[in-house]
C-alpha positions as CSV (number, residue, x, y, z in Angstrom):
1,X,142.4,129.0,167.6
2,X,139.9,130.5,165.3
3,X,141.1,132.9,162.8
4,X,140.3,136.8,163.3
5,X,139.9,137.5,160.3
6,X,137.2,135.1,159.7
7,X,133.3,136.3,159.0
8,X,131.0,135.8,162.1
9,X,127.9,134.0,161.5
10,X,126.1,137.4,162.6
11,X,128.5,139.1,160.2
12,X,127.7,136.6,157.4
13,X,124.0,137.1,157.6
14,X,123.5,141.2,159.0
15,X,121.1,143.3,157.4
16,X,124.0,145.0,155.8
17,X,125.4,141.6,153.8
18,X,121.5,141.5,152.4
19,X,122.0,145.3,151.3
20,X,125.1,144.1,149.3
21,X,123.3,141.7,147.8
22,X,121.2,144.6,146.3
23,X,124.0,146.2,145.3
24,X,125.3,143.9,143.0
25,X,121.7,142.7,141.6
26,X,121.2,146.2,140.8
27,X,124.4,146.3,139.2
28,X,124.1,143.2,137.4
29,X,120.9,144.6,136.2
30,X,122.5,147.7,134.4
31,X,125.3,145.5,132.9
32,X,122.3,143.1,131.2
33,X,121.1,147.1,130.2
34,X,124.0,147.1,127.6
35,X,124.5,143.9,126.7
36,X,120.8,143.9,125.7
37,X,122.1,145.6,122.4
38,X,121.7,142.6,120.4
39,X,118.2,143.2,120.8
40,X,118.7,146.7,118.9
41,X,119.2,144.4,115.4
42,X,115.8,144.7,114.0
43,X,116.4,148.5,113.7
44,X,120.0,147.9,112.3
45,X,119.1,145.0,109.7
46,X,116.3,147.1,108.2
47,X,118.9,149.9,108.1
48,X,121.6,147.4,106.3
49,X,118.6,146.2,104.1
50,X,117.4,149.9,102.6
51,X,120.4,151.5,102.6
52,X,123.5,148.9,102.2
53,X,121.4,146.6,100.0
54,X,121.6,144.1,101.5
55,X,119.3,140.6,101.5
56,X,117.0,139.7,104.3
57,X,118.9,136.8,104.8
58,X,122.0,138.2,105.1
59,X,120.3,140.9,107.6
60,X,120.0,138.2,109.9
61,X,123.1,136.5,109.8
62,X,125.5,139.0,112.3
63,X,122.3,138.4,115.0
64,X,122.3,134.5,114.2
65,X,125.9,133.9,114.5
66,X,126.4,136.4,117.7
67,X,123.7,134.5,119.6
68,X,125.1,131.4,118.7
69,X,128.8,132.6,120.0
70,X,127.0,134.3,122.6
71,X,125.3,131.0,124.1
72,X,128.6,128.9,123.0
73,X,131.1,131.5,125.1
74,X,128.7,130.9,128.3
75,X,129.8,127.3,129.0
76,X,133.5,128.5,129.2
77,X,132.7,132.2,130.5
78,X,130.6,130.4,133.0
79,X,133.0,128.1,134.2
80,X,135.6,131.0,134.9
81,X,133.3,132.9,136.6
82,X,132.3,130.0,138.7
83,X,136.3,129.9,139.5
84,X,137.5,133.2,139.2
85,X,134.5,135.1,140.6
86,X,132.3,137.8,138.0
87,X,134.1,141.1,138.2
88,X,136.8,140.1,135.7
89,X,134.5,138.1,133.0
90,X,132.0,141.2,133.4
91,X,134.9,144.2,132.7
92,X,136.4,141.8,129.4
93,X,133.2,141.1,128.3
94,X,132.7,144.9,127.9
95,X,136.0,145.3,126.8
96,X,134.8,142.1,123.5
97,X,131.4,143.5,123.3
98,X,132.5,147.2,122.6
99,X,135.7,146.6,120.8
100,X,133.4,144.4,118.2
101,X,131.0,147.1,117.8
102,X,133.8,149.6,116.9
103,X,135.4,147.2,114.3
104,X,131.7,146.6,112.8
105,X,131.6,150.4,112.2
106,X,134.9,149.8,109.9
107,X,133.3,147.2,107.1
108,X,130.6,147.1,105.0
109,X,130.9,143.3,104.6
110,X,128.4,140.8,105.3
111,X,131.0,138.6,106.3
112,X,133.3,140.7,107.9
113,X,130.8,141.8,110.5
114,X,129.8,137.9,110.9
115,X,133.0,137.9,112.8
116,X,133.3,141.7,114.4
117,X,129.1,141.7,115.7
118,X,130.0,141.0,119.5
119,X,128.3,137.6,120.7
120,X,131.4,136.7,122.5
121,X,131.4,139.6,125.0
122,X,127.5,139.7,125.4
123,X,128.2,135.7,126.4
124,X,131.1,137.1,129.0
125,X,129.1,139.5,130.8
126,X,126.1,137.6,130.6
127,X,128.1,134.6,132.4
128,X,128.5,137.1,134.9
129,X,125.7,138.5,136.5
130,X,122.5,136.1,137.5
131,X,125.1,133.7,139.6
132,X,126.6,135.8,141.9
133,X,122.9,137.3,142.6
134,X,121.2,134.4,143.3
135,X,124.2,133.7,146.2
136,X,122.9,136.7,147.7
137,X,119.3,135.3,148.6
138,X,117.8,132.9,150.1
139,X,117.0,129.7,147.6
140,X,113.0,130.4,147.7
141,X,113.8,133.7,146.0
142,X,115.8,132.6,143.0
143,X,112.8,133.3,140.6
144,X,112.4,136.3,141.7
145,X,115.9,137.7,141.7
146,X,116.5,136.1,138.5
147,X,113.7,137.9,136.8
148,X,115.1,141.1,138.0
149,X,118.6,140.6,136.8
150,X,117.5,139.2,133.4
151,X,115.3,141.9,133.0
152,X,118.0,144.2,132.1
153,X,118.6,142.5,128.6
154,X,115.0,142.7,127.9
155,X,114.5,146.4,128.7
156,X,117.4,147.2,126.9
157,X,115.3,147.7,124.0
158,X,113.5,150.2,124.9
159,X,116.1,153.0,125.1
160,X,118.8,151.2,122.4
161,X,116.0,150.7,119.6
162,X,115.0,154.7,119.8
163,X,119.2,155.3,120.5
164,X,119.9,153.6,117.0
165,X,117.1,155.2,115.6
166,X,118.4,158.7,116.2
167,X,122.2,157.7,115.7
168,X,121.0,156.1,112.3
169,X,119.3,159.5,111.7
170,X,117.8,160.4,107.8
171,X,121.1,159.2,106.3
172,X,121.0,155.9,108.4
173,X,124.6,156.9,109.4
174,X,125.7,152.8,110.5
175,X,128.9,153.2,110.5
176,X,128.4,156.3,113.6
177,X,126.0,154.4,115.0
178,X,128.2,151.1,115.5
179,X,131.1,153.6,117.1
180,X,129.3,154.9,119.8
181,X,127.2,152.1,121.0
182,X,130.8,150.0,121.2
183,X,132.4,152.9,122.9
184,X,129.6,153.4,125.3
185,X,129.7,149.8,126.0
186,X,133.2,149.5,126.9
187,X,133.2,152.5,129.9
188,X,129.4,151.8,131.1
189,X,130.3,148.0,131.6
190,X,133.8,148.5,133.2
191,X,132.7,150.9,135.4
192,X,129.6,148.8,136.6
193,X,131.3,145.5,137.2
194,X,133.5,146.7,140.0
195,X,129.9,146.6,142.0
196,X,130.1,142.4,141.2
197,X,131.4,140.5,144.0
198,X,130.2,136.8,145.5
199,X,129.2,136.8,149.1
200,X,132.0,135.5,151.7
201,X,132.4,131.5,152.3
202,X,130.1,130.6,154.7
203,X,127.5,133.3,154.0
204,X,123.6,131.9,154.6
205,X,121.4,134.1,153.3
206,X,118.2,132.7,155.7
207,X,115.2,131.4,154.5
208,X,112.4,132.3,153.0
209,X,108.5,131.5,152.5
210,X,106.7,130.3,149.9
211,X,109.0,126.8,149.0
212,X,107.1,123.7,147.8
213,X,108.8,120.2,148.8
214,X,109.4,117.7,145.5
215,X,112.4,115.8,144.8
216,X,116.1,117.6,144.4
217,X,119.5,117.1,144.4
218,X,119.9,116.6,148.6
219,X,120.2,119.7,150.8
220,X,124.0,121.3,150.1
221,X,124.8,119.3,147.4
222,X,125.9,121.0,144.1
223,X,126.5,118.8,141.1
224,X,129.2,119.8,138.8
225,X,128.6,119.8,134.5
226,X,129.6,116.0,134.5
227,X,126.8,115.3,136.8
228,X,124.5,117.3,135.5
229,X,124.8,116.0,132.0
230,X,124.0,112.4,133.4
231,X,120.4,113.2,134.3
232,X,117.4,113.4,131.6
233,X,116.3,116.9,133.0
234,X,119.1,118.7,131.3
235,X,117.8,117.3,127.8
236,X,114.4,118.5,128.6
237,X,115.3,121.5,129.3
238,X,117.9,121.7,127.0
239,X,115.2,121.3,124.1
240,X,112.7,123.5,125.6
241,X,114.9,126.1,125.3
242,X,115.4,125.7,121.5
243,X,111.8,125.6,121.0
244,X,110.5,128.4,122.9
245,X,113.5,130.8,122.2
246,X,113.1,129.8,118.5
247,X,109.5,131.5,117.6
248,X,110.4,134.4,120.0
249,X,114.2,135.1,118.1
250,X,112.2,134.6,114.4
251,X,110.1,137.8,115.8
252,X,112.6,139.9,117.5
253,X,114.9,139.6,114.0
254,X,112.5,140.4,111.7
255,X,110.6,143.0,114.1
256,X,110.8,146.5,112.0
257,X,110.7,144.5,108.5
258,X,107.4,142.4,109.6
259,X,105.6,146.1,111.2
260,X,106.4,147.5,108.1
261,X,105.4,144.7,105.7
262,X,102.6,143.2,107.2
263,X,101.0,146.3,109.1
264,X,102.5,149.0,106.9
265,X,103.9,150.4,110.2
266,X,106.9,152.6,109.4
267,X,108.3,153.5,112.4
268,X,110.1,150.2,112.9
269,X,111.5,150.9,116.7
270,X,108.1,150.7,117.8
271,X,107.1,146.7,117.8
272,X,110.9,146.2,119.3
273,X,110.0,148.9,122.0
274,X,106.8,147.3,122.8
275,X,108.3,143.9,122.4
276,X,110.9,144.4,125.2
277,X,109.1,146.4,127.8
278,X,106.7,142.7,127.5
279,X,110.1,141.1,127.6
280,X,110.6,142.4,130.4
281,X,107.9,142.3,132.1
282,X,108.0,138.3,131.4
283,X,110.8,138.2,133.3
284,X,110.2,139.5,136.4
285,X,106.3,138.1,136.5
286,X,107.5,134.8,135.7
287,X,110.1,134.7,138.5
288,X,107.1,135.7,141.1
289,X,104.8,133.4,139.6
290,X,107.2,130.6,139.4
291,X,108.5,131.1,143.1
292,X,104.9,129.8,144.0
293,X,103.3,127.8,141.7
294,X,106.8,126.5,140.3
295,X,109.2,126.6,137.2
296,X,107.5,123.6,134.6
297,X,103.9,124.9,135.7
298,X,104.8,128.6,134.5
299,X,106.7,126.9,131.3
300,X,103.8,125.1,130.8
301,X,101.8,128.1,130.7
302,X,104.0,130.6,128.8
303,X,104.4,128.2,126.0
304,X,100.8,127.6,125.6
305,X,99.8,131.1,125.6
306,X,102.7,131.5,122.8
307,X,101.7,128.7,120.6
308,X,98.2,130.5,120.4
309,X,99.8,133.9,119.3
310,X,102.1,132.6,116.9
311,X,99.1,130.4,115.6
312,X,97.5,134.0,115.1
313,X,100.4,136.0,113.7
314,X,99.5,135.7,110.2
315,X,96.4,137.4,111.0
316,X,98.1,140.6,113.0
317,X,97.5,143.0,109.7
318,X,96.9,146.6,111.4
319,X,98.9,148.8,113.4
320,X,97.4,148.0,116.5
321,X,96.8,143.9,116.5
322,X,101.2,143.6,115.3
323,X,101.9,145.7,118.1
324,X,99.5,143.8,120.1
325,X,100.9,140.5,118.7
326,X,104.8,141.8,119.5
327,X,104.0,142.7,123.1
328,X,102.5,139.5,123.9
329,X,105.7,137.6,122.0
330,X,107.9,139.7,124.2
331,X,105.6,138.6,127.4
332,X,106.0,134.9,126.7
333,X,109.9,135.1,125.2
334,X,110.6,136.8,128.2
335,X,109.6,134.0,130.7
336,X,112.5,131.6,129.7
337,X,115.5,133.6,130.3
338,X,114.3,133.5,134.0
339,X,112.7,130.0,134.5
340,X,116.1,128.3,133.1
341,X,118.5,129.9,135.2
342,X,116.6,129.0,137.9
343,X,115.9,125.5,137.2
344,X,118.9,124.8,137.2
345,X,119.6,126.6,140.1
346,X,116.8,124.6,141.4
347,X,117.8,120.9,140.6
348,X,121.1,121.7,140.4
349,X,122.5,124.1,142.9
350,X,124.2,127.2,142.7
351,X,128.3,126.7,143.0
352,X,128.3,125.4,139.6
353,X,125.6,127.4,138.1
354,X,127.6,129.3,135.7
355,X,129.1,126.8,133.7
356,X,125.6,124.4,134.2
357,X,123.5,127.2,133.0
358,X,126.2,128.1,130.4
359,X,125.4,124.1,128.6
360,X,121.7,124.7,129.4
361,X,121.8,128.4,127.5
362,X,123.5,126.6,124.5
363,X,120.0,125.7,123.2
364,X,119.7,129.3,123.1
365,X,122.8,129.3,120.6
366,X,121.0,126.6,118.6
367,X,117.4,128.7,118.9
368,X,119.2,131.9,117.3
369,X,120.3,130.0,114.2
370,X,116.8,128.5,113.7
371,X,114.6,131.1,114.5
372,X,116.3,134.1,112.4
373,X,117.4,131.9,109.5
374,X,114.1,130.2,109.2
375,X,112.3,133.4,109.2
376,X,114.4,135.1,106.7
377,X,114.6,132.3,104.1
378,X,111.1,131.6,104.1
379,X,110.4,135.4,103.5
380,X,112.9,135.2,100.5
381,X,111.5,132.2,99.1
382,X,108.1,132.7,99.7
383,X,107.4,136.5,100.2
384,X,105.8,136.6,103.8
385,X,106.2,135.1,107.2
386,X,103.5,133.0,107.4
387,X,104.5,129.9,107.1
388,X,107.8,130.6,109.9
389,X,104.2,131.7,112.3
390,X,103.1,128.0,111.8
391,X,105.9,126.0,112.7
392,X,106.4,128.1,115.4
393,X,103.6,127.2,117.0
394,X,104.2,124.0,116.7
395,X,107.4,123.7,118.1
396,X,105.8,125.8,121.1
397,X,103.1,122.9,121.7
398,X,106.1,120.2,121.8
399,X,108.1,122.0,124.3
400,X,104.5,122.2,126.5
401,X,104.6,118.9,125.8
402,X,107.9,118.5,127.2
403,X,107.4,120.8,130.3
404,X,104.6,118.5,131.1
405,X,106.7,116.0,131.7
406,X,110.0,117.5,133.2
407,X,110.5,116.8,137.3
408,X,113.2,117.5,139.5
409,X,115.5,115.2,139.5
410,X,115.3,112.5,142.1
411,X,117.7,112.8,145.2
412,X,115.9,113.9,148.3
413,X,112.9,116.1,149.3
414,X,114.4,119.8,149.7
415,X,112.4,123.3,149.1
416,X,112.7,124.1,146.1
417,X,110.7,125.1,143.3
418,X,110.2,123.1,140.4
């Protein structure tokens, strides 16, 4: 006897299970909104360096180590979201993320706020929203879905940078400013990860046009992190990763303190405004373009087109060519946090995705200690950024290098697109 409180297969795929789909993407998009304020730093360090004297160098650090703990809490925020479902790790990472923006309001310390600068709940609620989206649609929209969730982080910019501006006010008040971003944080994310929910057992979410047949991991088959760690593919993307989010993370950092240095552009918001609406838009064009011409081929493309601007920075000395050069940094950056999640959605499945993606996202971690720090002691030592442009680039041609050669891994031929 079949139990009556079991789903329908009409139930599990109605117009009205796709609509809830929607639902949560939208809400997962809002949640990325305010856990995009790591990408406010560039305003705050500049603040910390004119007004709390303190070094470059140690401007950077709070942004290194939080993306660091940020990419190290997504292995185990992943794997409880992958078990416990995202409404939970979404509300306490909130909960981390705000709490640690209060207590940075309390210290002046360097090394205090290495500890209290929140890359533990931006790692929690990150966990959280691209898995349970992508469950929602059918597989030959992952890019696209992705692109829209990540999105959120990336656009965050362009209200928080402006926010902190005018919290920061003449007096750069940082101590206000850190007080009501965490307490904003803590009741926007709570209330917006009630919306997060996986779709029922059983729930088939159709198909889709637009696949391209190579090799995958064979049709329902989802392999867990041990598995995953036994194929190549993870290492290649693993390293991509580092390399491409490096030169982007140097940028972001050091945005306001580069405009005003190199272009004698005072209002530092600016290139991080213009750097995340690209960001953004990244994001969501790489997840269309991806879905047909596939993930590496877009990787390919994005790091190419990266390598050539960072090749080029140096040379960005007006108003006009830095905010040129930040928007296209923030068009390329953008691209990754979209094509990874979906790779390895792609050649891995999606019932482990949150604890695979949360190994994969630890080259992020590595990528925010090498990008910031390299761009902030070669400044010190050297007085410019030129030198952090060139190896930048050159790290961008090796991971083209490595996207070149980066295929599915070899199982069986399913749609998919990589």
């Amino acid at each position: 006897m079949s139990n009556p409180t079991s789903p329908s297969p009409a139930q599990l795929q109605s117009p009205s299970s796709l609509s809830r789909g929607w639902v949560v993407t939208i809400a997962a998009l809002s949640i990325n909104l305010v856990l995009g304020v790591l990408y406010a730093w560039g305003v705050m360090a500049k603040a910390l360096v004119t007004q709390w004297h303190w070094t470059k160098t140690q401007a950077a650090m709070p942004f290194t180590i939080s993306t660091a703990a940020f990419a190290l809490t997504m292995i185990f925020a992943g794997r409880m979201q992958d078990k416990i479902g995202p409404r939970f790790i979404a509300m306490f990472g909130g909960l981390m993320l705000g709490l640690g923006l209060i207590a940075s309001a309390f210290t002046e310390s360097p090394l205090v706020m290495l500890i209290t600068f929140g890359g533990i709940g931006i790692g929690l609620g990150f966990s959280a929203t691209t898995p349970p989206c992508i469950k929602w649609f059918p597989p030959a929209r992952k890019g696209v879905i992705t692109g829209l969730v990540v999105s959120g982080v990336g656009l965050a910019a362009v209200y928080i940078s402006p926010l902190t501006q005018f919290l920061l006010g003449p007096k750069n008040n940082i101590s206000h400013t850190f007080l009501v971003l965490g307490i904003g944080t803590i009741v926007v994310v709570g209330l917006l990860a009630q919306l997060l929910t996986n779709p029922l057992a059983g729930y088939q979410p159709g198909t889709a046009t637009g696949a391209t047949t190579v090799k995958a991991p064979a049709p329902g088959r989802n392999l867990d992190w041990h598995e995953m760690l036994r194929t190549p593919q993870f290492y290649q993307l693993w390293f991509m990763f580092i390399l491409a989010a490096a030169a982007g993370l140097m940028i972001i950092a050091h945005a306001a303190i580069i405009a005003k240095e190199q272009a004698g552009l005072t209002w530092g918001f600016m290139p991080i405004v213009l750097l995340a609406i690209f960001n953004t838009t990244g994001r969501i064009a790489s997840g269309f373009l991806s879905d047909r011409i596939g993930r590496t081929r877009t990787m390919i493309l994005a790091f190419l087109l990266q390598a050539v601007n960072m090749f080029l920075f140096a040379h960005y000395t007006t108003p006009a060519l830095l905010l040129f050069g930040a928007a296209f940094t923030g068009l390329c950056y953008g691209t990754i946090f979209t094509l990874m999640p979906a790779a390895a959605a792609d050649f891995y499945g999606v019932r482990n995705l949150g604890v695979n993606y949360g190994l994969l996202f630890t080259g992020f971690g590595v990528a925010g200690v090498l990008g910031p720090i390299l761009g902030g002691r070669i400044r010190d030592l050297s007085g410019s950024y030129t030198t952090s442009y060139t190896i930048s680039a050159v790290l961008l041609l090796v991971a083209a290098i490595l996207a070149c050669t980066t295929r599915a891994p070899r199982s069986s031929t399913v749609p998919v697109h990589a």
